[in-house]
C-alpha positions, 0 to 999 in steps of 0.5 A: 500500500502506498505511503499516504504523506510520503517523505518529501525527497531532497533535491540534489545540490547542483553548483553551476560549472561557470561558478569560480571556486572560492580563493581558498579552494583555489588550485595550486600553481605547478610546482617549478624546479625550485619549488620542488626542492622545498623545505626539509622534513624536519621542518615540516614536522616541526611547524606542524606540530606546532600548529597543532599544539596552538589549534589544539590550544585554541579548541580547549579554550573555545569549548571551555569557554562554551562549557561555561557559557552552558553547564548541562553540556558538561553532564553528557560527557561525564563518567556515570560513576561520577554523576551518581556521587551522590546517589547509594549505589550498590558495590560491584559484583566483586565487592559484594562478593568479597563482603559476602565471604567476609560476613560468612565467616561471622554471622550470616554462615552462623545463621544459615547453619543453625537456623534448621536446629533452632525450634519454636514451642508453642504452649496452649493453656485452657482457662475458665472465665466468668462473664459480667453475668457470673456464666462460665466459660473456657478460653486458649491462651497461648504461650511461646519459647525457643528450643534447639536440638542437640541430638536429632537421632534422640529427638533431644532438645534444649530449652528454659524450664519456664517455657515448658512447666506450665500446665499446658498442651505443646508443640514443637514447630521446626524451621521447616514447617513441621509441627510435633505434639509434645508429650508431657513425660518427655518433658526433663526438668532441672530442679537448680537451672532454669532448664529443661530437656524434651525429647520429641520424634522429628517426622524427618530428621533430615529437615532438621540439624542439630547444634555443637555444644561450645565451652562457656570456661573460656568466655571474655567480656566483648566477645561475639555473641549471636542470638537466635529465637522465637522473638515475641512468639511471632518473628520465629528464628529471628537473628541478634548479635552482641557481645559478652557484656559481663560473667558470673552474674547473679540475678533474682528472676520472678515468677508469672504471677510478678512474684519473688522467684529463684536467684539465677547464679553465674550467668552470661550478660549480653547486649544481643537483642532477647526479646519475650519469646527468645528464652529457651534459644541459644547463645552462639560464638561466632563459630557456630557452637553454643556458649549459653542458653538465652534465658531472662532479661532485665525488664527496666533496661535495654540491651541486657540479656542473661543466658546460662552457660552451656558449661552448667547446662552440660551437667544436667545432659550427663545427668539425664543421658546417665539416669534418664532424668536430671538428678541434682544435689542440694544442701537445703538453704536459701541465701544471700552471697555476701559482697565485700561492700554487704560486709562491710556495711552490716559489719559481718566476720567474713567478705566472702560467703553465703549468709544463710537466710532461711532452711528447709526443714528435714533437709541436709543442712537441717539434719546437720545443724546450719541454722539461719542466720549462719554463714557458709564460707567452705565446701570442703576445699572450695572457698566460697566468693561472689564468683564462686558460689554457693551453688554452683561447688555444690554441682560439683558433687553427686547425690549421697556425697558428704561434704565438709561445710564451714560456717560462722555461727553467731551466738545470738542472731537477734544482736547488733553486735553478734559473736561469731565461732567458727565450725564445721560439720560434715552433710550427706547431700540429698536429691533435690526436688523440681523447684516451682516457678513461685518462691518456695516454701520453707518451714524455718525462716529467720529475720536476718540481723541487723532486721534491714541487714539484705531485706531487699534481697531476700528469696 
């Protein structure tokens, strides 16, 4: 089909033959014999380059001069790189590249490898309620935590008592997807730790991994720490990073009902992000392996996290792998650790030691005379201080051993100014039982003396 507006064709530009050529088109005279000789091809070189060098001189300057005139000009014959100066441009392939390789060696490869091993647990409570109208009714309340397997064979997981001691229905829901009923015998509580271990059968073990289980003996201050969790039982396997903040911490925790609870010794203070959700999750170095269990955090601050330490956790594995539960030793008190500055304050005979509060009645120590009011500096050879306490010498032990335990008996606990004797007496430890999530109870309780001598620290 013919074009309907065809493109007009151009006529061709004729130059009459009679027209003369301009004088600077003008043709050469012949060359004479003279003529021929010429100048020599040095010169001819010389003056050339010359001439460029002036030409060239004069064509900068003219553009300069237009480029000023005209400053968008300038932008199309601008390097790209340097027009996006001041725009976030992505490094070269190359850089990511070597930025990648850096990072998996810290926390992106911790993440990736232990992410799979890294376990939600969900609890389901049933509550009955009662209308305006005094009707009763039932609701499901949920309640969530982290874990981490250990043993995928075994099914073998570790996670806080706390997530797991409620009178509730549980589920175990890994990376993948997979969702395991938890039954209530699988469920192995440590009596002293804030730890439990749940065994479960994983539909396909090969959808899962399983954690190295590190040394926390070696820990420092400002060592790289990351944190995995279930955090705020919503964002599961959420990824924080911190550091070691601080060792051998002891801290009062309290219970669900915003009671007194139980005082959590040697623990391992970070500021990687633990948000409600995270307990039960681990702790890990930057080679993977886990140094601690996340476990509390200090409501009236930021960036202050606790973990047990894998070292104390290891304890009550060997435990549960040799009796098929936790069995741990006790000596039947409930103290205070005395500090240097506690000391010197309520004028006390010792710095160092476990100012005995209160004793449970038919207990190790009962049998064996400690009363409140007593303060333990010995176990056997192991002096008690504030970063080797009462607690943790007794771990060291096993049920039905008898120890050596020194103490400063005063003569009248009421006193100001009481007097203190020295002694020692010989105590077979005992099985303890699982603690409660509440403040114990105990049939002995002494008002400790001075009457405000630790009021605010008392179990």
């Amino acid at each position: 089909m013919d074009n309907p507006n065809p493109i007009p064709s151009v006529p061709p530009v004729t130059v009459p033959v009679s027209s003369p050529l301009p004088p600077l088109f003008a043709p050469a005279p012949p060359l004479t014999a003279k003529s021929r000789r010429g100048p020599s091809l040095f010169v001819v070189a010389l003056l050339s380059i010359v001439v460029g060098g002036v030409a060239g001189v004069l064509a900068s300057g003219a553009l300069l001069f237009y480029a000023m005139q005209n400053p968008n000009v300038i932008k199309k014959f601008q390097p790209i790189s340097d027009l996006l100066q001041t725009v976030n441009i992505a490094p070269s392939s190359k850089s990511v590249s070597q930025v990648t390789l850096q990072e998996e060696s810290d926390v992106t490869k911790v993440a990736k490898d232990a992410n799979p091993a890294v376990v939600s647990i969900v609890g389901t409570i049933q509550s009955t309620t009662q209308s305006f109208f005094f009707n009763q009714g039932s609701s499901a309340g949920q309640e969530s935590g982290t874990g981490f397997i250990i043993d995928k064979a075994k099914g073998l997981i570790l996670t806080n008592r706390h997530v797991v001691q409620d009178t509730a229905s549980y589920q175990v829901i890994t990376s993948s997807g997979d969702t395991i009923a938890l039954d209530a015998k699988n469920i192995f509580i440590d009596p002293v730790n804030d730890l439990a271990i749940v065994k479960v059968t994983f539909p396909d073990p090969s959808k899962v991994s399983q954690l190295t289980l590190g040394d926390s003996v070696g820990l420092v201050p400002g060592q790289k720490v990351i944190a995995i969790g279930n955090a705020l039982g919503q964002f599961s396997n959420t990824v924080t990073t911190g550091v070691v903040s601080a060792l051998g911490r002891e801290v009062d925790v309290s219970s669900t009902l915003g009671q007194t609870g139980e005082s959590l010794v040697n623990m391992v203070q970070t500021d990687a992000a633990i948000n409600p959700g995270n307990s039960g999750g681990p702790l890990l170095n930057v080679l993977g392996q886990v140094i601690g269990i996340n476990t509390a955090i200090a409501g009236s601050a930021q960036n202050i996290g606790f973990a047990i330490p894998i070292d104390d956790v290891k304890v009550a594995l060997e435990s549960y792998l040799l009796n098929g539960t936790i069995i741990r030793p006790y000596l039947g008190v409930q103290y205070v650790t005395i500090t240097k500055d506690l000391a010197s304050v309520n004028k006390l005979p010792v710095t160092n030691g476990a100012y005995v509060s209160s004793v449970v009645s038919g207990g190790p120590a009962d049998k064996a005379g400690i009363k409140a009011s007593d303060i333990v500096t010995k176990i056997n050879d192991n002096t008690l201080d504030e970063t080797n306490n009462l607690i943790a010498i007794i771990q060291k032990f096993q049920v039905d051993d008898v120890v050596s335990v020194t103490y400063q008996h005063p003569d009248d606990p009421n006193s100001k100014t009481p007097i203190y004797t020295s002694k020692t007496v010989n105590v077979t430890l005992q099985k303890r039982q699982v603690a409660s999530t509440t403040t114990p109870t105990v049939t002995q309780k002494q008002q400790l003396s001075p009457q405000d001598l630790f009021n605010s620290l008392l179990p």
